[in-house]
Structures are given as C-alpha cells and as structure tokens.
C-alpha positions in Angstrom: 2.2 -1.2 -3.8 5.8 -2.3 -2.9 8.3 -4.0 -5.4 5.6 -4.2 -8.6 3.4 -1.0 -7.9 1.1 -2.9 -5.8 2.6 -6.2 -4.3 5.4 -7.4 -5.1 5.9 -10.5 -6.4 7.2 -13.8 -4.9 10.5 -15.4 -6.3 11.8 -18.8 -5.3 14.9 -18.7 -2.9 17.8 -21.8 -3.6 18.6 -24.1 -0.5 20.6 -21.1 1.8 20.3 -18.7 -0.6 18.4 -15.4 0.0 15.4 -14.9 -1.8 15.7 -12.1 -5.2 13.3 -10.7 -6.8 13.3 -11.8 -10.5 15.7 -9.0 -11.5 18.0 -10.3 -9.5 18.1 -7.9 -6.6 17.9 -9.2 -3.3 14.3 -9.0 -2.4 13.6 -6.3 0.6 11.4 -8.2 3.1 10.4 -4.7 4.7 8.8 -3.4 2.0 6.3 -7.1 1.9 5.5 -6.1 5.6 4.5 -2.8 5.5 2.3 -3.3 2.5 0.4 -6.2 4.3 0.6 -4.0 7.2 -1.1 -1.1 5.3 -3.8 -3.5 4.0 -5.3 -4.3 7.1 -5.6 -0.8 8.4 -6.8 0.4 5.0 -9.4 -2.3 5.5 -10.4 -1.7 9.3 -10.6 2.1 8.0 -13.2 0.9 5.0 -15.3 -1.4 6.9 -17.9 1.3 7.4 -17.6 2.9 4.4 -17.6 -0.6 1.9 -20.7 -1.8 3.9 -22.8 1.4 2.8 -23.4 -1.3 -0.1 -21.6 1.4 -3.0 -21.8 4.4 -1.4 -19.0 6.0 0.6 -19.1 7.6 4.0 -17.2 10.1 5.4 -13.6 9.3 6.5 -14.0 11.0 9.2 -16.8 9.6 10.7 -15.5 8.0 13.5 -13.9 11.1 15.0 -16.9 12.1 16.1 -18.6 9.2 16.6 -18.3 8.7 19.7 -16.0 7.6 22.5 -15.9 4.1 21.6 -15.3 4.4 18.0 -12.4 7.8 19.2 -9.4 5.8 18.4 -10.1 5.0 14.7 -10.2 8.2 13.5 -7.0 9.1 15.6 -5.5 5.7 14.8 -6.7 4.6 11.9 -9.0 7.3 9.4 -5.8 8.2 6.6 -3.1 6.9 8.5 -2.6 4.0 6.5 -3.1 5.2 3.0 0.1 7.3 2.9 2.0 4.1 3.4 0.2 2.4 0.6 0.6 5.5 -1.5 4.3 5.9 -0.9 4.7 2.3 -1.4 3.3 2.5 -5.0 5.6 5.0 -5.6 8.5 3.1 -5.0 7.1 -0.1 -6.7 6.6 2.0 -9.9 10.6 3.4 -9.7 11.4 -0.1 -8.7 9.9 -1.7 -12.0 11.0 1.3 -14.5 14.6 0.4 -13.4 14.0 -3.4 -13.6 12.7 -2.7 -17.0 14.7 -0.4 -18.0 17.6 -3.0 -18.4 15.3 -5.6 -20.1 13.3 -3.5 -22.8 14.0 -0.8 -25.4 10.8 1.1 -24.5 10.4 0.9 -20.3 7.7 3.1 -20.6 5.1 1.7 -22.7 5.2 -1.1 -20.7 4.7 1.5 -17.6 1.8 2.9 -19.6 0.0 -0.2 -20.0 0.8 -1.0 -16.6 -1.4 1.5 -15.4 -4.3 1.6 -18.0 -5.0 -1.9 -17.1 -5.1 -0.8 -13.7 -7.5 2.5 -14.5 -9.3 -0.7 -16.2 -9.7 -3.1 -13.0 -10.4 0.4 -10.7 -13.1 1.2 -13.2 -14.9 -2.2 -13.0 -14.4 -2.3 -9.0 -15.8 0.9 -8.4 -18.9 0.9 -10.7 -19.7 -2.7 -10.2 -18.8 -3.0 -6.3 -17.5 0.3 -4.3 -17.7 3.6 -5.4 -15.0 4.2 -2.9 -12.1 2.4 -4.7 -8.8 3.6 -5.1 -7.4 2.3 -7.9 -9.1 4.5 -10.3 -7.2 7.6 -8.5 -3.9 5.4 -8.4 -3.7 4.7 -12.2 -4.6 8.3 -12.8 -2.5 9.9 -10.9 0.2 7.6 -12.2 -0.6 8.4 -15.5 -0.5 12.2 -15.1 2.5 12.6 -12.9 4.6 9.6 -12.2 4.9 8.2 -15.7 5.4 12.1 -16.5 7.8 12.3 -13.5 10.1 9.4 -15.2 11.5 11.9 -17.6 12.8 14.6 -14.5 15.9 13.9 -12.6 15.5 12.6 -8.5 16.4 15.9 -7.6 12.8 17.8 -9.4 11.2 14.3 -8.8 12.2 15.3 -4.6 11.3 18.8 -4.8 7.8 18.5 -6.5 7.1 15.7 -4.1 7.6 18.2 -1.3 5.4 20.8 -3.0 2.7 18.4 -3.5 2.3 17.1 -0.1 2.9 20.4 1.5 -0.2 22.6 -0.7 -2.9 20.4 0.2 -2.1 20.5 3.7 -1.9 24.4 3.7 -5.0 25.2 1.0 -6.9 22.4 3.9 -7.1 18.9 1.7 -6.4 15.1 2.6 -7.2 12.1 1.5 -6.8 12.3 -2.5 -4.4 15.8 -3.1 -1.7 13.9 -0.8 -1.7 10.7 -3.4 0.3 12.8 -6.4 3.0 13.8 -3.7 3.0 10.4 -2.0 3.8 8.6 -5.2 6.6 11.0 -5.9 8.0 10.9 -2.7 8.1 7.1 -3.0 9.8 7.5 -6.3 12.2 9.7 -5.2 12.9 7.4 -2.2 13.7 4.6 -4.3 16.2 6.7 -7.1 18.1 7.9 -4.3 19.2 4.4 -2.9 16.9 4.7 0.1 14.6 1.7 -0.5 17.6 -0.2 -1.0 19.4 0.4 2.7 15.7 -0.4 4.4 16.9 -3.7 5.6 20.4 -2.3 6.6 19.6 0.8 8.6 19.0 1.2 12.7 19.7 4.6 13.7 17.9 6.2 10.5 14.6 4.7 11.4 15.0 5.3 15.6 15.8 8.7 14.9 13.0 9.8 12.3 10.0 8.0 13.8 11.3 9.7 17.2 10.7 13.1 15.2 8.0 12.4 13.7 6.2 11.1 16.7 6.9 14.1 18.4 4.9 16.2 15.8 2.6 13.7 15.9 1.1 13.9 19.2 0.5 17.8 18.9 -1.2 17.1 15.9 -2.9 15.1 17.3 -4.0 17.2 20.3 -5.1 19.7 17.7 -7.4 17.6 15.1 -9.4 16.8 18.7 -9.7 20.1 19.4 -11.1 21.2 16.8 -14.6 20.6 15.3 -14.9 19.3 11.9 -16.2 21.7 9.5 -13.7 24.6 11.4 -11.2 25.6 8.9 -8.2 24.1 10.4 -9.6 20.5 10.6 -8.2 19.1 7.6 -5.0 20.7 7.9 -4.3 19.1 11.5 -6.0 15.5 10.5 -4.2 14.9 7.5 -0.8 16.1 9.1 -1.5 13.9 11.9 -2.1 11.4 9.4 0.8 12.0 7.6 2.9 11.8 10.9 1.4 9.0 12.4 1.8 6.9 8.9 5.3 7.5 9.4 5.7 6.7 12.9 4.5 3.5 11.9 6.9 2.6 8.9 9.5 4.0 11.3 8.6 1.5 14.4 8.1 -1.5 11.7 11.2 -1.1 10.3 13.0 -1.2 13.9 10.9 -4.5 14.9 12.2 -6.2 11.9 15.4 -5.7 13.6 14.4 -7.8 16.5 13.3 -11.6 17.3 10.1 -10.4 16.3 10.9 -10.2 12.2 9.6 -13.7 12.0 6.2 -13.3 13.1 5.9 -9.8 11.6 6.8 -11.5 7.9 4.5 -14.8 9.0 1.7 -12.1 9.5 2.3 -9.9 6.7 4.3 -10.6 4.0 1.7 -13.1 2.5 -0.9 -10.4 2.3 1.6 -7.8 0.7 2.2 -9.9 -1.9 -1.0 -10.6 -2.8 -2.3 -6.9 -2.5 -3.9 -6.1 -5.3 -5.7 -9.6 -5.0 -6.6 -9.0 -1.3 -7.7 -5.2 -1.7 -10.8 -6.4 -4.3 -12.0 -9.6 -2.7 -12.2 -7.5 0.8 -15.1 -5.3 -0.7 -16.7 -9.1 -1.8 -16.1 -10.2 1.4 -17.3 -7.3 3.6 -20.2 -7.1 1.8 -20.9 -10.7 2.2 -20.0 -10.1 5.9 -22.1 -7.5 6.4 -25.3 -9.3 5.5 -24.3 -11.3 8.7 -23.6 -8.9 11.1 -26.9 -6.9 10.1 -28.1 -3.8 11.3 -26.9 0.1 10.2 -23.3 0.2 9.4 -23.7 3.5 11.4 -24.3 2.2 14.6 -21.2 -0.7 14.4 -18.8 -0.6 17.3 -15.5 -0.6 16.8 -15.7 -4.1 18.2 -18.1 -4.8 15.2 -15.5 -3.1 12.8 -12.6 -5.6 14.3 -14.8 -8.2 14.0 -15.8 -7.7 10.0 -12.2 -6.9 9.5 -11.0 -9.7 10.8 -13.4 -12.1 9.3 -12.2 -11.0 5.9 -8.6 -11.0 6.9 -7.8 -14.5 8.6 -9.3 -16.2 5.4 -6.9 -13.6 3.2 -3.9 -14.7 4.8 -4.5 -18.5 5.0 -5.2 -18.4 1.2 -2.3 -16.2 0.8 -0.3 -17.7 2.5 -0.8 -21.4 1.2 -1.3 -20.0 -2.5 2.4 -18.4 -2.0 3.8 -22.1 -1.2 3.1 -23.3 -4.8 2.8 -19.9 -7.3 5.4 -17.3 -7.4 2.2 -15.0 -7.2 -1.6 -13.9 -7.0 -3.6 -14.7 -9.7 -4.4 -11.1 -10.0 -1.0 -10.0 -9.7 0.0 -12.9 -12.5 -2.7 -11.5 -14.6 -1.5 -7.9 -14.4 1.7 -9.1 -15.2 0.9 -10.6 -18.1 -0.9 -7.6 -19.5 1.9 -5.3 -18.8 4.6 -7.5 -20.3 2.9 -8.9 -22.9 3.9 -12.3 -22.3 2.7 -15.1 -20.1 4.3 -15.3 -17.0 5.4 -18.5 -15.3 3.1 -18.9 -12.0 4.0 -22.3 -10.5 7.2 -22.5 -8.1 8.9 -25.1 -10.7 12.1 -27.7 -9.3 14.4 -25.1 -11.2 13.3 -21.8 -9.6 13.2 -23.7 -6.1 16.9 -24.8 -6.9 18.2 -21.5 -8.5 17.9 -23.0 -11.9 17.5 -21.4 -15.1 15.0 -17.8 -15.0 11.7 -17.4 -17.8 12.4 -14.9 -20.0 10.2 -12.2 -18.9 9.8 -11.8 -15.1 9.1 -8.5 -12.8 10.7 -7.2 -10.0 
C-alpha cells in the first residue's frame, strides 16, 4: 500500500544515481518505511486474532485484558491500519497517474487491479483468516476510489473529510474509516503532498506536535471509559486516528536523521514486499501457534512479541535477500502482470543495474 496500491515496487538504481521508480520518478524512500513500518504493527495487532485458527476476535481485546497486555490496545489495536489505509490511497493515485501517461484506458487497468485483489482477499479469507483485509480494500476501491478518479482533488479532499469524520461521530472504527482513508491518501498524493515527503522538516514537526497533543486526551478518554458505553468507539478510533499520525509524523522526522539508514535496512524490504508478507504472516502464525500452544486468550504480550517476531525476522531476511536479485515479490510480480496484462521483467538484469534500456510495461 505505498507506490503500487500495496508495496511498491523495487527499481534498479545506476552507479550514483538515485533510485526511480519505473515511471521515472524518483522513488520516495518514506513511503517504503512506513509501509513496512505499518506491517509489523498490523501484525503484532493480529497475532491474537489470526491464531483463533479462522475466526476473528475482538480488536479490542487487549484493552481490557489486563495490565500487561494495556499498552496494545492503546499502542497498537487500529493504530496502524490508518497508515496502511492512507498508504493505499496514495499507491492507487500514484499508479492512475503513472498509467495515465502510458495507456489510452488508465482505468481498466485500475479495475482489474482491484478485482484480482477482491480475488486473492476472497481465497485468503475463506481458505485461511476470516479476518483479512483485502476483501474490504478491493471493495472499497471499487466503490469509491476508482469512482473517486473521475472528481477533481478538491471533492476527492472534501469527501475524504466527510468520510472519516461520520464514523467517528455515528461511533464506528475499524472498517467505516477505510473509504475516507483511501481518499484522503488520494487526495494527498493529487495535491503534490506525497511528492515533498522526503523534502519537508517543519511540516512533519509541527503536525505530529498537534496531533499528539489531541492524542494523549484521547487517549485519557478511551481508558476511561468502558467498552460497550456509548462513547467508546468514538474516543478509540480517534485515538487511533491520532496516534497513526503521530507516528508517520515522528518517522518522517527520523528519516531526517543518522538514523534513515537503519530505519530503510529495517523496513523498506518488508514494504516492498507487502502484499507478499501480509498473506504468508497468517501461514506463519498459524504454524507458530501450534508451537507456542495453549489459548490464544491467555498469550502475554510477551507471547504476542514473541509470535510476531518469529514471523517477522524470517520476512525480512527473505525480503530483503529476494530484493538483491528481483525488482520485486513474486506476489507483487504476479499482480502486476494481471493488471498490465503483460509479463513483467522480475530479475535485476546488467541493464537496469546500469540505467540501461527500460521493458515496455513497468509500474510505479
């Protein structure tokens, strides 16, 4: 869910060139980092849930759960979904525009884009997890982003404000937010936001100071009030939201620092393999889980850490050593080939490493 919908996809860099995506814009590192950093909280945050072997559990669970299990659902429980959300947003604005300039009809391919997706969420969630989000992605994509391609930023940017602000006032989370999410990404992107990420300090410092500041009250409120009480969701899922954005806000300002190198090391491999990572993590915490044993119910946050990070230290090794020899995932090359219609090349070749000739039909 950043430059392609879901990851984006990796593109050769010449010798002291910076890397491009294959349109040709330079590619925004950022957007790599905060979708691997979304992944693994979206995956600490479905540990429970995944291991109910098909069935879903409350998101909520660990708000009440105890003391030792607190700081997930005040930390973790939605707060990484609006990222992945907004990010697929963006990716979908970022590949209409890429293929706007490369094929008469931008949107077909947009349209098959996402019915293969409502495909691969179909088979994950009746085969595997009946808590998958990929299903709700393509149809919500299908039903107001493609729709949304047609209306100019300015509707695209009011409508995203009306759709993240009802849910939160009638009391829902979770699913209502996605329609606005993706909208707001989408506006993001047609306004030239996306595009300054890497350039702008004061933008970043400034927001995530405001939106931390309504976080913490938020915050203070969801734990004060008992779930069930009317005004639970409304103060969870704007805590969420808030909180979500404190955390593109502080990434985006540590990508500034020394530290860019080992956030991009720790991320970026996993963001561009999302959509590859996000099914074999239900695989793998099931397989986990028949390790660990015992009720999913009664799992410490130490055992949540644990599973989490047993399915996400193997996910980035192959990632990242994958990465070193394809352009892509395999699932993100196959997805690519279905929406173009063409076989992709998937091996780094001598010319791409060199800046050499570009295939014919390449994504952004």
């Amino acid at each position: 869910m950043s430059h392609e919908t879901l990851p984006p996809v990796p593109e050769a860099a010449g010798p002291g060139r910076p890397e491009t995506t294959s349109s040709g814009r330079p590619r925004l590192a950022a957007l790599d980092v905060l979708c691997g950093f979304a992944l693994c909280g979206i995956l600490i945050a479905n540990v429970k849930p995944i291991a109910h072997l098909g069935g879903t559990a409350p998101v909520t669970q660990s708000v009440v759960a105890g003391h030792d299990d607190a700081w997930l659902g005040l930390l973790v429980d939605q707060r990484f979904f609006p990222i992945f959300s907004l990010l697929f947003g963006v990716g979908f604005s970022l590949l209409l525009d890429s293929a706007g300039r490369r094929v008469p009809g931008p949107r077909v391919l947009l349209l098959r884009r996402l019915l293969v997706l409502l495909a691969v969420g179909l088979g994950h969630m009746f085969l595997l997890w009946r808590g998958d989000i990929l299903t709700i992605y393509a149809i919500v994509g299908l039903l107001v982003l493609l729709p949304s391609t047609w209306l100019p930023r300015r509707a695209v940017a009011g409508l995203a404000a009306v759709l993240i602000a009802a849910p939160l006032i009638l009391g829902g989370n979770g699913v209502p937010l996605v329609p606005g999410l993706f909208l707001l990404g989408s506006a993001l992107t047609r306004y030239g936001v996306v595009d300054r990420l890497e350039h702008s300090v004061r933008v970043p410092a400034v927001l995530g100071l405001i939106l931390t500041a309504g976080a913490v009250p938020a915050l203070w409120l969801q734990t004060g009030t008992r779930i069930g009480e009317g005004a639970f969701n409304l103060w969870f899922a704007l805590a969420g939201l808030l909180i979500a954005g404190s955390y593109v806000c502080a990434l985006l300002l540590l990508l500034k620092t020394p530290l860019r190198p080992v956030l991009q090391t720790v991320f970026a491999p996993l963001g561009r393999m999302a959509l590859t990572n996000y099914l074999s993590a239900t695989v793998l915490v099931l397989m986990v889980t028949r390790l660990v044993g015992g009720s999913p119910d009664g799992w410490s946050s130490a055992t949540v850490l644990l599973v989490a990070g047993a399915v996400l230290i193997p996910q980035w090794l192959v990632s990242t050593l994958w990465l070193r020899r394809y352009r892509q995932g395999p699932l993100e090359w196959l997805w690519r080939w279905a929406t173009w219609a063409h076989r992709p090349p998937l091996r780094r070749t001598p010319d791409a490493e060199a800046g050499g000739p570009a295939p014919d039909v390449r994504t952004p």
